[in-house]
Every structure is written in structure tokens, then in C-alpha cells.
N, C-alpha and C positions, 0 to 999 in steps of 0.2 A: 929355538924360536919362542920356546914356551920361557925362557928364561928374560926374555928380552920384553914379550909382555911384562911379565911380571915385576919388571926394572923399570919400565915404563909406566904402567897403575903408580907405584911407591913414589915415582916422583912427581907425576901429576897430584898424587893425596900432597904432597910437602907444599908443593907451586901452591895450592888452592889454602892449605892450612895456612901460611904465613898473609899470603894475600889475605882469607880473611881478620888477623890479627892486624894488618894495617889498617882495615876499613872500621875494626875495631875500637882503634886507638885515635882516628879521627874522627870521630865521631862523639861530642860532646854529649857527657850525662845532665841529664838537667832532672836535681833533684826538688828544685822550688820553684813551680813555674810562678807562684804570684809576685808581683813585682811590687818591690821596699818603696814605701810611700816615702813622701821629702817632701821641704817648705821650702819654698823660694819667696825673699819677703818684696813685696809689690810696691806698696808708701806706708809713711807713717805720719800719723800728724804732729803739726803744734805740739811744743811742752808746756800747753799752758793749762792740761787736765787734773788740775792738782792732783794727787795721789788717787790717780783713776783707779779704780776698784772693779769693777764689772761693767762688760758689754753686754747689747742686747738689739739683735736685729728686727725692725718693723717690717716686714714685706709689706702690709698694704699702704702704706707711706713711704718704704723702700730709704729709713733712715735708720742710724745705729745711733742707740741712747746710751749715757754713757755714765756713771756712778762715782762720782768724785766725793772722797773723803775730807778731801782739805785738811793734811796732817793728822792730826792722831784720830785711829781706827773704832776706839772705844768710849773717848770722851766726849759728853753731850755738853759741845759748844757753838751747838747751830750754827755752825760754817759749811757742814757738806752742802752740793748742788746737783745736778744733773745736765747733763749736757747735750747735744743732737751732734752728730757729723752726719755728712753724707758717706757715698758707698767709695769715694775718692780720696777720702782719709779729709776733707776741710770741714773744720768745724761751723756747726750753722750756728747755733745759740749756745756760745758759752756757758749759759745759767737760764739755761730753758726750765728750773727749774730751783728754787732756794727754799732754805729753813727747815734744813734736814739737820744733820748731826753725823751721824756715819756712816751713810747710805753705802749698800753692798749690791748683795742680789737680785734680780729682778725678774718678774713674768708677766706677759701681759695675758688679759682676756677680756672678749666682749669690749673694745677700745678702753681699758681699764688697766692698767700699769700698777704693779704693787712691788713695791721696795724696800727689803727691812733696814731698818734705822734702828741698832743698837738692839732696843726693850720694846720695840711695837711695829708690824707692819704697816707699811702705810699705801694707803689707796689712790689710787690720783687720774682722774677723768683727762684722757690725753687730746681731747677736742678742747676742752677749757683751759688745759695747763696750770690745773686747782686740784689740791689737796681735797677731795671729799669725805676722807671716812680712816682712820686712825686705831691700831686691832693692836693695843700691849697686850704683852705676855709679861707675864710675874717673874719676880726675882731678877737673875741677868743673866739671862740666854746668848748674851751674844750670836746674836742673829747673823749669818751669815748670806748664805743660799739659799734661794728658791725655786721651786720647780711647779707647774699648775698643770693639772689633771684634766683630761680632755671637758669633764662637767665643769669645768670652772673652780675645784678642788684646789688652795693654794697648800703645798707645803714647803718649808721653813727648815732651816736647819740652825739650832742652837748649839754654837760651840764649846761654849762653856758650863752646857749640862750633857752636853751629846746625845742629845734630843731630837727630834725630829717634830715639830708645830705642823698642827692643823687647822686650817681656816676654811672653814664651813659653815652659809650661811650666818656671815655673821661673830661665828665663836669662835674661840680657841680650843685644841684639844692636846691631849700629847698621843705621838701613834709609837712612839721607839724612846726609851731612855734607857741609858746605860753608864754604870762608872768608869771605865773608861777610856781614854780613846779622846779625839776631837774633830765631830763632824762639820764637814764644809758642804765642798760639791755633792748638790742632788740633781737627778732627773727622775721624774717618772715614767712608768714603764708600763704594762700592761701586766704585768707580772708583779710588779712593785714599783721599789726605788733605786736607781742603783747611785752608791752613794762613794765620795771620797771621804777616807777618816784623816785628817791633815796629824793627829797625835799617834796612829798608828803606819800610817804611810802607807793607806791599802787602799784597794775600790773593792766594792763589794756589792751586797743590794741584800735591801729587805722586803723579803714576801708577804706579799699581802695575805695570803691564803694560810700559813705555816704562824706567821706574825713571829719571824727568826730573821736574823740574817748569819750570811756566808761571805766571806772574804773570796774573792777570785783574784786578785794581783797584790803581790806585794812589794815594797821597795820601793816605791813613787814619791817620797819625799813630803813635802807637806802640802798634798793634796787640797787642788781648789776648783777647778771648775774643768766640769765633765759634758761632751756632746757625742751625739751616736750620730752616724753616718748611714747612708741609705744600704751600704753593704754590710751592715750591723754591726761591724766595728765602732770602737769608742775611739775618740780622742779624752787626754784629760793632760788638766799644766798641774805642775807643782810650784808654789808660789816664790819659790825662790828665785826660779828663770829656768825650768827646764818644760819640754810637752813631748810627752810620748803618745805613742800610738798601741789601741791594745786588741790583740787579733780576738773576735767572739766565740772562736773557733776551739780555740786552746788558753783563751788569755793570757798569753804570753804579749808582751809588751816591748816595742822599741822608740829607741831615743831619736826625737824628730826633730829637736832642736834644744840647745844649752847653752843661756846667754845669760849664765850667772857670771865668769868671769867679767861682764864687761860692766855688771851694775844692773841688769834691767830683769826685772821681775814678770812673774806673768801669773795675772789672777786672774780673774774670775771669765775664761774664752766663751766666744761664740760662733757660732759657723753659717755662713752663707752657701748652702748648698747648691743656688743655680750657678753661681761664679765658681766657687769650692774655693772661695776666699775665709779662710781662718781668720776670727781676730782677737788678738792678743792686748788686753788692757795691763801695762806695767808697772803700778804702782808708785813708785817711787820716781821712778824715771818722769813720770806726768807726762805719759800721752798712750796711744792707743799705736799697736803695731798690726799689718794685715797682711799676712802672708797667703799665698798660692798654693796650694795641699793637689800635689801630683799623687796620682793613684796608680 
């Protein structure tokens, strides 16, 4: 009797051992519950944005402005313009704005719109659609990106001194120079700046408080325009044609889209956070691309 117990126990333990090895082995591990963001692209417009350079959304007007070079990037041959589309990708005013030279980056504040052009930022009253107020910087900075500080702080990124310009009340200052490297995309931060170096292929940021910076990602190519998302993640493009996404977490970075092979570029982005409409200005291509950013 006691034998047959005992025969009994061992194979009940065996029944119950593999049974739970099955419920084991169906049962999926999920080691990354956060879900891989992707761009789905919605419209694009007209190529008739000469060598669109930088976007920039208005929410109290609820248009996207738009920074046309008009062929070469560097050379002051008063052909750049600036442009309006709506939030549909149609362009409203091809040349909402003329008699630039190589209009880039843009910020607005206080209905005041400031966009460098090569050797000077330039100010511009967006109720009168006039030029008011004109801030060179010496030597050749190549002006790229802007970012403006909640008091109304404009800073500037100069590429060809890797610089960072300050526009305060009026003046110019310099807050960062270094030999070298080639800064573009800036935003500011509460902390600082966090910046793309397009000659070292990194983001990074400089503290206000330390007055250093630290590189946080590398390998992003030739770094151009950078936005932060309401879950503190970054987006940023590399101007060649690619935009990755970079987690705040770990900054660790993935590839969200690669449309170098096809010819189309992507500078200087912006991002509509109530739609989470992404948009992509492509340079060469001439026009503005707007993708859908799934989170």
C-alpha cells in the first residue's frame, strides 16, 4: 500500500512538473514593454519650395513657415524667401516673405519671427510681413539654427566657428566657441541647450550652470534639426535624409526613417504636437514632407 502511495506522489510531481513547463513555454516574455515609435508620411507639398531649409509651426495662426534658400546656402545673393503652408501641406504665400540671402532657422516670440540669414539675424514683425530690426554677427558664422529662450533670449548657431550667438536686448554675444566640430540644431532647455554638432555627428547639450558640454549620442550623421517631445524624448534629422529618435532615458537612438537613397533630404524639422504631425523640410528635393509620428 505504502508502495503504491509513493508511486503515486512521483507521478503526480512529474504530471504537474511538465504541465507547468508547458504553461512556461507559452507564455511570452516581454522584455521591452515600450512600443518602437515609426512615421507614416500623411502629404507633401508643391516642389516649388526652392531648397527649403527649415520649418516652423505658428499655433496662434495654426500655419507652418517655411525657409527657402533658393540654391546656394552660403552665398549673399538676395534670392532666399520664406514661405506660409497650411497644416494640409498647400502652400499659401509662396514668398510671404523676400530679400533674404540664405535664410535657415527660425524662432518666433512676442508675434516676432527671427531668421538667420548667413552674417545677421534678422527680425521680422509677422502682423506686417516687414523686416524691422537686423542683428550681424562679425566675421562668417554661418548662421544656421535658432532656438529662443522662454524671456524672449534668441540663440543662434554658427557653423563655421561652432559657436553658439546670443541675442539679448538688442546685442550680440558669444555663450560657446570651440575649434572643432560643426554646430547646427539647437534647442533650449531649462538646463541649457541641447545641440546637434553636424562636423562630429553627435547631440549633445551645454549647461548653463557648468558652462561645458557633454555629448549624449553619437553616430547621427550630419546633424540638423532637433525637437523634444512631451515624453522627453528627442527627435533629430540628419541632413542627408535620415531622422531618428533618441530615448532620454538612455539616449540610445533609433532609425525612424532613411530617404537618402531616394534623393530627399531632411533639414531643419518641426513638430506639431496636438496632430504628432512631424515635419520634414528636404532641401533639395524643394518642398516640405509631413509625417504622422506613432508612439
Amino acid at each position: 500500500m505504502m508502495k503504491k502511495y509513493i508511486l503515486c506522489a512521483v507521478l503526480m510531481t512529474l504530471l504537474l512538473s511538465v504541465s507547468c513547463k508547458k504553461k512556461q513555454e507559452t507564455i511570452p516574455v516581454k522584455e521591452d514593454l515600450k512600443k518602437t515609435p515609426s512615421l507614416d508620411l500623411v502629404w507633401q507639398t508643391d516642389t516649388l519650395l526652392t531648397t527649403s531649409e527649415a520649418v516652423l509651426y505658428h499655433k496662434e495662426s495654426d500655419i507652418i513657415f517655411v525657409s527657402n534658400v533658393n540654391k546656394s546656402p552660403w552665398e549673399k545673393d538676395n534670392n532666399g524667401f520664406l514661405s506660409t503652408i497650411d497644416t494640409k501641406g498647400n502652400i499659401l504665400q509662396l514668398k510671404w516673405l523676400e530679400g533674404l540671402s540664405g535664410p535657415k532657422g527660425m524662432g518666433i516670440f512676442n508675434d516676432k519671427l527671427y531668421v538667420n540669414d548667413i552674417d545677421r539675424i534678422v527680425e521680422i514683425d509677422i502682423k506686417t510681413q516687414k523686416i524691422i530690426n537686423t542683428y550681424p554677427v562679425e566675421g562668417e558664422p554661418h548662421l544656421n539654427d535658432i532656438t529662443v529662450g522662454p524671456k524672449g533670449i534668441i540663440y543662434a548657431s554658427g557653423s563655421n566657428t561652432n559657436s553658439i550667438y546670443v541675442l539679448e536686448n538688442g546685442e550680440i554675444s558669444t555663450l560657446k566657441t570651440g575649434e572643432e566640430g560643426r554646430l547646427n540644431g539647437l534647442l533650449h532647455q531649462r538646463r541649457g541647450v541641447f545641440f546637434l554638432d553636424s562636423g562630429r555627428h553627435c547631440f549633445g547639450l551645454y549647461n548653463f550652470r557648468s558652462k561645458t558640454s557633454i555629448v549624449l549620442t553619437e553616430g547621427l550623421g550630419h546633424g540638423d534639426g532637433v525637437i523634444r517631445l512631451k515624453n522627453n524624448d528627442f527627435i533629430v534629422s540628419n541632413w542627408k535624409g535620415q531622422v531618428f529618435y533618441i530615448d532620454a532615458s538612455n539616449w540610445e537612438k533609433r532609425l525612424l526613417l532613411d530617404t537618402r537613397e531616394d534623393g530627399i533630404y531632411a533639414a531643419d524639422i518641426d513638430y506639431i504636437p496636438e496632430t504628432q504631425m512631424l515635419l520634414v523640410p528636404t532641401f533639395f528635393h524643394n518642398n516640405v514632407m509631413c509625417y504622422k509620428l506613432n508612439l
